[in-house]
VOPA-59732 format. One record per residue (C-alpha): residue in one letter; x, y, z. Coordinates in steps of 0.05 Angstrom, whole numbers, plus 5000, padded with zeros to 4 digits. Example, Ala and Ser with C-alpha at 12.3 -4.5 7.8 and 13.67 -1.06 7.14 Angstrom:
<bamars>
+---------+------+------+------+
| residuo |   xx |   yy |   zz |
+---------+------+------+------+
|       a | 5246 | 4910 | 5156 |
|       s | 5273 | 4979 | 5143 |
+---------+------+------+------+
</bamars>
This chain:
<bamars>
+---------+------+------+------+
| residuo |   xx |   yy |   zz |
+---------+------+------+------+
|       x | 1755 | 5963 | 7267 |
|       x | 1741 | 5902 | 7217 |
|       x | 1733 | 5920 | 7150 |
|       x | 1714 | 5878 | 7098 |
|       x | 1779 | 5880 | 7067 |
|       x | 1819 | 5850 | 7130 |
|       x | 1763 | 5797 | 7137 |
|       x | 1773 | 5772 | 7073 |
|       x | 1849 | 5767 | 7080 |
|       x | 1842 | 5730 | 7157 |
|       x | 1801 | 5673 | 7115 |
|       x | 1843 | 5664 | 7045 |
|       x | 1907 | 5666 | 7109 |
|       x | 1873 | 5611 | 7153 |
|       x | 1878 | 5544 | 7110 |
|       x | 1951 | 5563 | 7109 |
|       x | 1962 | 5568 | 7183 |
|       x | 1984 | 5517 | 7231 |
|       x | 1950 | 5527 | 7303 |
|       x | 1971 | 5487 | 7372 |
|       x | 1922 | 5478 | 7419 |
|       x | 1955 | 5457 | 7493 |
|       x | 1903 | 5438 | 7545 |
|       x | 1853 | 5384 | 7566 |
|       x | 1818 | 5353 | 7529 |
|       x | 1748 | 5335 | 7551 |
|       x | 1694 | 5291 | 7525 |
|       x | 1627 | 5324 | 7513 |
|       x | 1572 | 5266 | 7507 |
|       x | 1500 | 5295 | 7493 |
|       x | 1451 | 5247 | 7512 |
|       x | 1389 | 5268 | 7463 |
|       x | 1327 | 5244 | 7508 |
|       x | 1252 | 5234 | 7478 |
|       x | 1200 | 5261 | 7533 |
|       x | 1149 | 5221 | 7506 |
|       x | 1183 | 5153 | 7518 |
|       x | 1202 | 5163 | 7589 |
|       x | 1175 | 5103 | 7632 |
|       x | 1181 | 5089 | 7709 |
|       x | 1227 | 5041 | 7729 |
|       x | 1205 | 4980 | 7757 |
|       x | 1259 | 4971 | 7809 |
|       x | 1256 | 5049 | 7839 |
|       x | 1195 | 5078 | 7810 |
|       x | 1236 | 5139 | 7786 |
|       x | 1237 | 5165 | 7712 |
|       x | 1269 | 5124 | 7662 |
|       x | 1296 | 5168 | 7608 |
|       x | 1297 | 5143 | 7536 |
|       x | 1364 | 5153 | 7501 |
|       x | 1345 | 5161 | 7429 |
|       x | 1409 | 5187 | 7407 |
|       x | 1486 | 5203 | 7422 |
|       x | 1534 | 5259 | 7403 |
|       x | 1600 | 5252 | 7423 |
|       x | 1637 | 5316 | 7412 |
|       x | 1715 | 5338 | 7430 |
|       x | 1697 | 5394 | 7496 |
|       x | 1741 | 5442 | 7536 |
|       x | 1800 | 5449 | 7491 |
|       x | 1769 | 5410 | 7439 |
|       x | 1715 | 5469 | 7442 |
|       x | 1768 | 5507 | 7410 |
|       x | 1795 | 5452 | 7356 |
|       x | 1724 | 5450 | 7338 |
|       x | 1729 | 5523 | 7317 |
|       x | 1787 | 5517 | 7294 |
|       x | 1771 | 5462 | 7240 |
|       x | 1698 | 5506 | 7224 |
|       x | 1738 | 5560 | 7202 |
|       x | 1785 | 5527 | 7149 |
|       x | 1866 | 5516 | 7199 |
|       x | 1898 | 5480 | 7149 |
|       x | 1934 | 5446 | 7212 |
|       x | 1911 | 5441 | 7280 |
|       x | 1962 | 5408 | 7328 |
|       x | 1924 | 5386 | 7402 |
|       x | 1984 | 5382 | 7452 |
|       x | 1946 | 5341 | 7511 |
|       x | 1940 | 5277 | 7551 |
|       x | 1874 | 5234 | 7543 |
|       x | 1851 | 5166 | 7591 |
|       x | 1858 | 5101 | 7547 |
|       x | 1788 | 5078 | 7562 |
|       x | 1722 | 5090 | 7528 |
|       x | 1708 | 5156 | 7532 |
|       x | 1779 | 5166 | 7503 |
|       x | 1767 | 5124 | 7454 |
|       x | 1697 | 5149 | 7440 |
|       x | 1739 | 5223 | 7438 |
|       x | 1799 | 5198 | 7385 |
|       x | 1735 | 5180 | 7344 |
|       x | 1710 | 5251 | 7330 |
|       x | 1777 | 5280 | 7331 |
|       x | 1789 | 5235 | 7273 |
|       x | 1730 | 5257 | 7235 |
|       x | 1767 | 5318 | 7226 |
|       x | 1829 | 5314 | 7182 |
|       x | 1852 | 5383 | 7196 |
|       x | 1868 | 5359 | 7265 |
|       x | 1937 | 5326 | 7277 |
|       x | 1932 | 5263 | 7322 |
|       x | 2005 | 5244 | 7341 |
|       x | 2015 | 5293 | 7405 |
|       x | 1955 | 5265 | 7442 |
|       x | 1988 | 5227 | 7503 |
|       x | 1943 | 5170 | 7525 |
|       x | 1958 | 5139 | 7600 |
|       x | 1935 | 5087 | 7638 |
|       x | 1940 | 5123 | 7701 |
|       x | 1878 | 5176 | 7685 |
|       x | 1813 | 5176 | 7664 |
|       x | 1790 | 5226 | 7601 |
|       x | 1759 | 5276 | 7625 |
|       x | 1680 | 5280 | 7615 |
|       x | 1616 | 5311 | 7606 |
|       x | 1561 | 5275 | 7602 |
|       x | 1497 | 5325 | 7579 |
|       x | 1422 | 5291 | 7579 |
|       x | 1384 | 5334 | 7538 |
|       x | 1306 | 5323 | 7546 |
|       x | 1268 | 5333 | 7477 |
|       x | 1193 | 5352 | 7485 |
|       x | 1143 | 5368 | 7434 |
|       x | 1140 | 5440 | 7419 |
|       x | 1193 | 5459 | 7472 |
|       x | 1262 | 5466 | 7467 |
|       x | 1318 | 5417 | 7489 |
|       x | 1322 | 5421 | 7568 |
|       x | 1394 | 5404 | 7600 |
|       x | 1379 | 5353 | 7658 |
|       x | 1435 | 5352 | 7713 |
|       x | 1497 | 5344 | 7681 |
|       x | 1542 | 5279 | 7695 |
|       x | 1615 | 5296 | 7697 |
|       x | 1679 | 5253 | 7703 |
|       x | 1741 | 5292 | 7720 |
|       x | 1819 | 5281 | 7745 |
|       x | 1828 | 5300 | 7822 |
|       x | 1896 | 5281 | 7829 |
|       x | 1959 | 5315 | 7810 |
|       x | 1985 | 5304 | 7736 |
|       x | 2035 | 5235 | 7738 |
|       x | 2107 | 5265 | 7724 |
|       x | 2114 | 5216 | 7674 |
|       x | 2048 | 5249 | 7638 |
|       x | 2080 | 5314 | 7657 |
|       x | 2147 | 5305 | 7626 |
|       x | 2114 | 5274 | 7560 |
|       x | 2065 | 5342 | 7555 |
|       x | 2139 | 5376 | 7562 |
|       x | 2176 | 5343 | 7512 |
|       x | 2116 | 5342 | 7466 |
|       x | 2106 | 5421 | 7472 |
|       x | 2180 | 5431 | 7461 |
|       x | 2175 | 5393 | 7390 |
|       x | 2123 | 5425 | 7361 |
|       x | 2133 | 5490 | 7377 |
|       x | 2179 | 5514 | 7322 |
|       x | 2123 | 5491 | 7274 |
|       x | 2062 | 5522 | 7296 |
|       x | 2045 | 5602 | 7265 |
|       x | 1999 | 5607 | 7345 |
|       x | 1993 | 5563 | 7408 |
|       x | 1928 | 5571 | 7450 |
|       x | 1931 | 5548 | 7514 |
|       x | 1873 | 5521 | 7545 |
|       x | 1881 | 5526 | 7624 |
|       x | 1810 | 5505 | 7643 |
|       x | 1810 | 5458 | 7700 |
|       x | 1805 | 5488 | 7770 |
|       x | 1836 | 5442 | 7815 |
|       x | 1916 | 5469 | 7817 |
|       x | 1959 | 5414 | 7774 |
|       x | 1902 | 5366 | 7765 |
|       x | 1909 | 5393 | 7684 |
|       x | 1966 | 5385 | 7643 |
|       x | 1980 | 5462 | 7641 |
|       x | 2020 | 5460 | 7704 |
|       x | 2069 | 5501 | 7746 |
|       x | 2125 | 5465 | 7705 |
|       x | 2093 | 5468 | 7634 |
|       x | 2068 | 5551 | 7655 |
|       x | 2141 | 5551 | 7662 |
|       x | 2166 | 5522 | 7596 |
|       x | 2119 | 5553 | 7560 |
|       x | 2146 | 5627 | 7598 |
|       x | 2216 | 5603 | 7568 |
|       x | 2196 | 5587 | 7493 |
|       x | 2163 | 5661 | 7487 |
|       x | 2216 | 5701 | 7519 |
|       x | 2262 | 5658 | 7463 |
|       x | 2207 | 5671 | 7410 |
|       x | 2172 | 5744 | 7426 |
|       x | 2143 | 5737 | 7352 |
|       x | 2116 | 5680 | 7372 |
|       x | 2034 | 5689 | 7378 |
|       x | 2019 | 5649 | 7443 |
|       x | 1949 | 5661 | 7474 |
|       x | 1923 | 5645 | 7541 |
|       x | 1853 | 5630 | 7570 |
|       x | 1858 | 5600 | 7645 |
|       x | 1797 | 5599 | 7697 |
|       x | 1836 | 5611 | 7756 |
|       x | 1910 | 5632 | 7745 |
|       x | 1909 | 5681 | 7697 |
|       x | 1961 | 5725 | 7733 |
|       x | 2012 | 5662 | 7727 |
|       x | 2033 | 5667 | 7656 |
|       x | 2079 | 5701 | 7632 |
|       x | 2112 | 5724 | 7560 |
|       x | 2039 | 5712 | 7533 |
|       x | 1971 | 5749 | 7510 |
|       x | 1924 | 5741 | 7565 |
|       x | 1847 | 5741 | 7540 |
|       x | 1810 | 5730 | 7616 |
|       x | 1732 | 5746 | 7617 |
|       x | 1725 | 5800 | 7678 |
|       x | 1712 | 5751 | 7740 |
|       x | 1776 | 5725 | 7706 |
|       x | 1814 | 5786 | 7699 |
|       x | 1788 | 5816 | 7776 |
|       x | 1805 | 5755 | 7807 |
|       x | 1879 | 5745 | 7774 |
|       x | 1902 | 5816 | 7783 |
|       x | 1866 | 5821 | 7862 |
|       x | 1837 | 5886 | 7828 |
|       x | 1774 | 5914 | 7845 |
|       x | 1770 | 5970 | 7786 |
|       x | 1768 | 5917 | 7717 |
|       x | 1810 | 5970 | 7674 |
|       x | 1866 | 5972 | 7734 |
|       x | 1853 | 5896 | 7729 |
|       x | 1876 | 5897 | 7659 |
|       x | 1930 | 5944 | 7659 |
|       x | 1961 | 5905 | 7716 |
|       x | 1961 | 5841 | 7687 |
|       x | 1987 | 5874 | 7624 |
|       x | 2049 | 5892 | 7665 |
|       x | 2052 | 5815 | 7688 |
|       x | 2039 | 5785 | 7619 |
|       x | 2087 | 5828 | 7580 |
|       x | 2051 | 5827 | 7521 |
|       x | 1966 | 5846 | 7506 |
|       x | 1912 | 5829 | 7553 |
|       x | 1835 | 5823 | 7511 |
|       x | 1796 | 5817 | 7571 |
|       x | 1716 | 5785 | 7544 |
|       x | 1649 | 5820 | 7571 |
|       x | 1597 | 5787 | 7537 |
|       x | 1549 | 5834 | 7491 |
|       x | 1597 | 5898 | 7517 |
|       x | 1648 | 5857 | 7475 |
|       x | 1730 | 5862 | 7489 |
|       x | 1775 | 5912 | 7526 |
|       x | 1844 | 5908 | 7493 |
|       x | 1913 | 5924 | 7526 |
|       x | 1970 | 5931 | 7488 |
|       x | 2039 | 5963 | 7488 |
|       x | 2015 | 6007 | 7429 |
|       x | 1966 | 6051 | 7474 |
|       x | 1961 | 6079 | 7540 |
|       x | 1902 | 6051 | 7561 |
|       x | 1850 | 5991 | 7554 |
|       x | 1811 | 6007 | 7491 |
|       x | 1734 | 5976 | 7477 |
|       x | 1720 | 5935 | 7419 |
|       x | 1644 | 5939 | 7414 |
|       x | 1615 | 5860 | 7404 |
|       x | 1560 | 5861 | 7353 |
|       x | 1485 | 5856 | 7364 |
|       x | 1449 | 5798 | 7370 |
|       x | 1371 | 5786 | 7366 |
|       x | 1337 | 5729 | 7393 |
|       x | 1356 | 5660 | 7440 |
|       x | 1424 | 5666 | 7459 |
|       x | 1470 | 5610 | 7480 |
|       x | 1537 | 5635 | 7513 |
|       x | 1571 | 5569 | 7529 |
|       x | 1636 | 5564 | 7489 |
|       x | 1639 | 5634 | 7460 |
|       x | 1695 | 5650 | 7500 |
|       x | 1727 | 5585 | 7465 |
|       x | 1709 | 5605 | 7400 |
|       x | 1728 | 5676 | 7400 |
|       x | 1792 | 5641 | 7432 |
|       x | 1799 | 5607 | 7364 |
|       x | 1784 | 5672 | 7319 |
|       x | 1836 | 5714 | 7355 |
|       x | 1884 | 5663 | 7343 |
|       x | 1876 | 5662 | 7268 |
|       x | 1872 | 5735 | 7263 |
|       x | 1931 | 5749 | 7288 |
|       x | 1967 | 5691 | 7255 |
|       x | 1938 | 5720 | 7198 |
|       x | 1978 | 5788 | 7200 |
|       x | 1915 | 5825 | 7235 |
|       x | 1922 | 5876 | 7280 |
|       x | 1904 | 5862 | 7359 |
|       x | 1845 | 5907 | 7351 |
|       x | 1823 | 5871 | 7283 |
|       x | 1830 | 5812 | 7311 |
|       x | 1793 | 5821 | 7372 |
|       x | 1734 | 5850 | 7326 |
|       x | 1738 | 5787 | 7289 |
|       x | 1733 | 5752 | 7357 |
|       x | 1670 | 5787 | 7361 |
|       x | 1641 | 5774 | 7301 |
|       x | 1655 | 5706 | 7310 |
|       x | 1622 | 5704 | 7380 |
|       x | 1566 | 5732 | 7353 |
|       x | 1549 | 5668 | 7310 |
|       x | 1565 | 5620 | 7353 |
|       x | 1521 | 5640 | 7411 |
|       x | 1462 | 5631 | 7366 |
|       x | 1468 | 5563 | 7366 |
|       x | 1424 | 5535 | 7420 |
|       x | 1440 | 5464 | 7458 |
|       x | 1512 | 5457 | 7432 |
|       x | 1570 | 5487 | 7439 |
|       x | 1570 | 5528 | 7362 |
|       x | 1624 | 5540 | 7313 |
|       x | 1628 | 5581 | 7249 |
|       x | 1650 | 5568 | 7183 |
|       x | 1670 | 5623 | 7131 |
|       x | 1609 | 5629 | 7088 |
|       x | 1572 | 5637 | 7160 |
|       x | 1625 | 5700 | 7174 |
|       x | 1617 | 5729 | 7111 |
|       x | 1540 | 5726 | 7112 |
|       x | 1538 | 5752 | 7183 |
|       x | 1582 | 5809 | 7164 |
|       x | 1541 | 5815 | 7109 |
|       x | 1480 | 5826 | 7154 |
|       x | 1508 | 5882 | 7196 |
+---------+------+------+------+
</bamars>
């Protein structure tokens, strides 16, 4: 479904392409811990880890910028709201790092805290990293209007600039994010205005609330939004609620793809992979990979191949949440 030909035209079209990304951002601290230096503490007698190093890297939707920047957006445009405190600060810090990545509709507020996840990773000789129990910081109360209004206002201006949105509905609790009921809504009324518009949406649990948009749920995602129990019923009837393509994820089994251009879901096989495996953000980074591909005057079925391929990469890269640059697609292509 990807031939080399389309590949090649997806990367010389990314560098031109300007990419939103509306959702939360979250901080991802990794908290690189050397076995060998652990001590007791005096005061409790319990294990005293030994920091030995910190990585501070943009998580959740910044999973996706991350990918984004890898493989070459000339612009990528986060629409979000971040804490003004350290870990926000710590976060503006790596999204600066990256000029590709367009700073000015980043809301900060007093009135939250940015979003965090704290990672110790334990280092010991001739093992891999181990993930200890994972620290997390995260909102529990209801978006401030004021926030709410500003993500509004914000999504409104920059949406006549942008080639693709992907929206990045990832935190559980209902209107704790700043995708809520009111910005679903906006966002419903700039596609219907725009149906050229690419607009692509990943969200945990409300899948089945967007409308005018491609859906791309994984299959807990896609079972759970449609209240199907049969996953290509679950498709086709979220396909009906969407009005545009569903590209449902399943792991190695790859993507079913729903469009109005066929009758029923069709496969998209993923590509084999040998070895360790780790899956955490390849649904963000085949997220990012659709986007482009289709932005990039691919087909849905192209670009959900390129998805794929992409997947395929970043899963291979153990203890971090992996991205791909082009000279990694072409060699991997290269390989199969």
């Amino acid at each position: 479904m990807l031939s080399l030909r389309v590949l090649e035209q997806i990367l010389a079209s990314i560098p031109n392409r300007t990419i939103g990304v509306l959702g939360d951002l979250f901080l991802d601290r990794y908290l690189d811990l050397d076995a060998s230096l652990t001590e007791p503490s005096i005061e409790t007698g319990l294990d005293a880890y030994q920091v030995v190093g910190v990585r501070s890297l943009p998580g959740a939707a910044g999973t996706v910028i991350n990918n984004l920047v890898a493989l070459g957006v000339g612009r990528v445009v986060p629409i979000t709201m971040i804490g003004a405190d350290g870990e926000g600060f710590e976060l503006r810090q790596a999204l600066e790092r990256m000029p590709a990545v367009v700073l000015s509709n980043i809301a900060t507020t007093l009135e939250r805290r940015t979003p965090t996840y704290t990672k110790p990773m334990l280092n010991s000789t001739g093992e891999s990293p181990r993930e200890l129990n994972r620290l997390d910081i995260k909102n529990r109360q209801p978006l401030p209007r004021d926030v709410e209004t500003k993500i509004l206002e914000m999504l409104s201006s920059t949406w006549p600039a942008l080639d693709a949105l992907l929206v990045l509905d990832q935190v559980s609790e209902p209107e704790c994010g700043v995708v809520t009921a009111r910005v679903r809504g906006r966002l419903a009324d700039l596609a219907a205005a725009r149906p050229d518009k690419i607009v692509i949406v990943d969200s945990r649990e409300r899948i089945g609330l967007f409308r005018n948009a491609i859906l791309k749920p994984n299959e807990r995602e896609c079972l759970r939004g449609s209240d199907a129990t049969n996953l290509r019923d679950a498709i086709m009837r979220l396909f009906d609620l969407s009005g545009r393509a569903v590209v449902c994820t399943r792991g190695a089994l790859g993507m079913l793809v729903a469009s109005n251009t066929q009758s029923e879901p069709m496969d998209v096989p993923g590509y084999p992979v040998k070895g360790a495996i780790d899956t955490v953000g390849a649904g963000d980074s085949s997220s990012a990979a659709l986007a482009c591909a289709l932005a990039s005057g691919a087909s849905l079925l192209e670009a959900a191949a390129f998805g794929n391929l992409i997947a395929s990469i970043t899963i291979q890269q153990i203890g971090t949440t992996g991205t791909a640059s082009p000279e990694q697609v072409r060699k991997r292509w290269r390989e199969l």
